[in-house]
C-alpha positions, 0 to 999 in steps of 0.5 A: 528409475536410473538416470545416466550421464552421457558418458554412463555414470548413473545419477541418483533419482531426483527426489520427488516435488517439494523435497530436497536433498535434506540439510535445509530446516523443515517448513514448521521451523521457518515458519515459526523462525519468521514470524514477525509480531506487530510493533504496537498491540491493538485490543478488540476494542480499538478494532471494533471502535475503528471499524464502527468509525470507518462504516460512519464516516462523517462528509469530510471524512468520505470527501478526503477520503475520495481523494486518498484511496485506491493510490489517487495522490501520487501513487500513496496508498491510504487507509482510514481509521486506522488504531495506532496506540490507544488512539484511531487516525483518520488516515494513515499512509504507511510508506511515508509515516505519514497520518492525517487527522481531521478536526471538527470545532470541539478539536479548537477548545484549550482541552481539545487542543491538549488531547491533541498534542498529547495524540501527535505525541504518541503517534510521532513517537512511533515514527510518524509524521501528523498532519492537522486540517480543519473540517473547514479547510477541506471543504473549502480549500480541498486542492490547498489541503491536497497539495500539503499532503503531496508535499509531505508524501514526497519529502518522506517516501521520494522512492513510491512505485507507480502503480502498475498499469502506469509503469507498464505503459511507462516500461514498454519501449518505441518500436519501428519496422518489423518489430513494431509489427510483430509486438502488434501482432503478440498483443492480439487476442488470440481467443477472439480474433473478430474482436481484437484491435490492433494496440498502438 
């Protein structure tokens, strides 16, 4: 079918969804010109090893990880157990470069004090910040352990998004009269009237 102009000229038909006029590369090509490798290998080993870790987690580990998951300290995501090099962090937050390790009491003997400055070593390497606590300092000084952590989230991502139901409630503006009214009114359930309350 033919489409025309007001004035009568014909225009050639519109190609059909997913396809254009041509000049552009094939999906296959985009795909593969895009594809991004990882900056640091992880071998199956690691993996199992980390995920083996995250399922036995020890009691500091589960209490500061209450603390960290689902974006809880100042809008940071965390994960747990994470490989980086040829070692396992306890936590890592990507968007600050930021890695926390737990020491138990064999971590405080000289040779597990070299194992330990050798692993900063490699993860710092890598452009990431190493935060040491002792198992002691989370069960005993939890907020103090917290607040060290906060600081060093805004000092390297000052710029962390709000997690989203916080930013809409912070992106929707006061209203008066009339508008206020409709905005109560384009809130309401539609689907189920008898049920709906107006929101504020």
């Amino acid at each position: 079918m033919m489409t025309t102009t007001a004035d009568g000229h014909a225009l050639p038909p519109l190609p059909f969804a997913g396809e254009g006029w041509g000049g552009g590369a094939s999906a296959r090509e985009i795909a593969m010109a895009e594809k991004k490798e990882p900056t640091w290998k992880v071998s199956s080993k690691l993996r199992s090893n980390a995920r083996a870790l995250r399922k036995n987690s020890t009691d500091t580990e589960r209490i500061l990880w209450s603390e960290l998951r689902d974006h809880r300290l100042n809008g940071a995501g965390f994960r747990r157990q994470v490989p980086i090099g040829s070692y396992i962090a306890d936590f890592m937050c990507h968007t600050a470069k930021l890695v926390i390790e737990l020491d138990g009491g064999q971590h405080f003997s000289d040779r597990g004090e070299q194992t330990d400055a050798a692993r900063s070593a490699l993860i710092e390497a890598k452009g990431f910040q190493v935060l040491r606590f002792g198992n002691h300092d989370v069960m005993t000084n939890r907020a103090g352990v917290l607040e060290t952590i906060a600081a060093a989230i805004e000092a390297r991502a000052p710029t962390l998004t709000l997690p989203r139901k916080r930013e809409r409630e912070r992106s929707v503006p006061v209203r008066s009269g009339r508008a206020r009214s409709s905005a109560r009114l384009a809130s309401m359930c539609w689907a189920h009237p008898r049920c709906c309350r107006w929101r504020s």
